[in-house]
N, C-alpha and C positions, 0 to 999 in steps of 0.2 A: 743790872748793877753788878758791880764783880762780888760783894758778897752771896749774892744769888746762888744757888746750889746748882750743877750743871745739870738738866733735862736730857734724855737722851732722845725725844721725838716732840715737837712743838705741839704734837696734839696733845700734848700729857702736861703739858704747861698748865693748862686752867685748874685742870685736877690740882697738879700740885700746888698750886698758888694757894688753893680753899681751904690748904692745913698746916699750909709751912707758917708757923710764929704758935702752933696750938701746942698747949701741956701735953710731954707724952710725944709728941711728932717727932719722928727723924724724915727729911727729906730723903729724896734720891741722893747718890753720891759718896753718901755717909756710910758705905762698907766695901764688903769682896765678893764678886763672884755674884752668886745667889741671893740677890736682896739688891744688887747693889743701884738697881733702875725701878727700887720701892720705895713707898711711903709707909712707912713702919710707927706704931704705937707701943711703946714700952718695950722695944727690941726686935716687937712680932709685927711680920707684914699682913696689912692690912690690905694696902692696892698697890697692883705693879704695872710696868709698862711692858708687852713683849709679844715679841712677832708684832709687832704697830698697833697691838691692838690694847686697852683697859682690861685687867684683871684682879676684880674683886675678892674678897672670901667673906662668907653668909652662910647663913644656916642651909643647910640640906632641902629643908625643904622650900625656902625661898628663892633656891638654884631653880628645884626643881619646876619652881612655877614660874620663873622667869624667861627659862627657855622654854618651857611650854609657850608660851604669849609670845615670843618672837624676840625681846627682848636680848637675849643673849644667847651662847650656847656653851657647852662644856668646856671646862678647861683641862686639856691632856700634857702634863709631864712628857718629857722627852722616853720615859720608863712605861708608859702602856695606855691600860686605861686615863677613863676620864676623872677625875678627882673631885668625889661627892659636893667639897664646899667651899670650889671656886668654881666663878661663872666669869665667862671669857664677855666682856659686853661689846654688843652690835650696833648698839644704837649711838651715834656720831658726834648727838648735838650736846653740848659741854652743861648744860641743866641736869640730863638723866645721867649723866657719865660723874658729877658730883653728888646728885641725891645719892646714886650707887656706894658710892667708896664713903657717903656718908652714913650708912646703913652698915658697911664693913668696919670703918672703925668704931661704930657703937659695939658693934658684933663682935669684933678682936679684944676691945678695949676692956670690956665686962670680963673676958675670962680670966 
């Protein structure tokens, strides 16, 4: 539809569909630069599209268990290290890739 907010990768489509019309949601689109291929709750991104891959933010120590399990793996800034409470997710199929980002903006949403 042309009000549709523009996607920058069809794989990020489903994602974004599961929270565009929620209280608090900005789609993709909706800024500059940094943020601007996210789904953001109350200003703060919550899940982004980049390098083609889902990237979440979650607690520390749910990063941590995630990539343990195979699930995902770190998410590294263009500036160095890995960034404790994003997880870059591995997994393809559009179920775990929405419980995910549904877990982030419970996670974003609360602070």
């Amino acid at each position: 539809m042309a009000d549709d907010p523009p996607v920058p990768d069809p794989a990020f489509a489903d994602v974004v569909a599961a929270f565009v019309g929620r209280p608090g949601v900005t789609p993709p689109g909706s800024g500059r630069a940094f943020g601007s291929a996210a789904l953001k709750v109350d200003g703060r991104i919550f899940a982004m599209h980049v390098g083609g891959a889902l990237v979440v933010k979650l607690p520390r120590e749910r990063v941590t268990a995630l990539v343990a399990d195979g699930t995902g793996g770190p998410f590294t800034s263009g500036r160095g290290g890995a960034m404790k409470e994003w997880l870059t997710v591995l997994a393809d199929d559009p179920q775990t890739q929405v419980a995910l980002a549904e877990e982030a903006l419970a996670f974003v949403g609360r602070r």
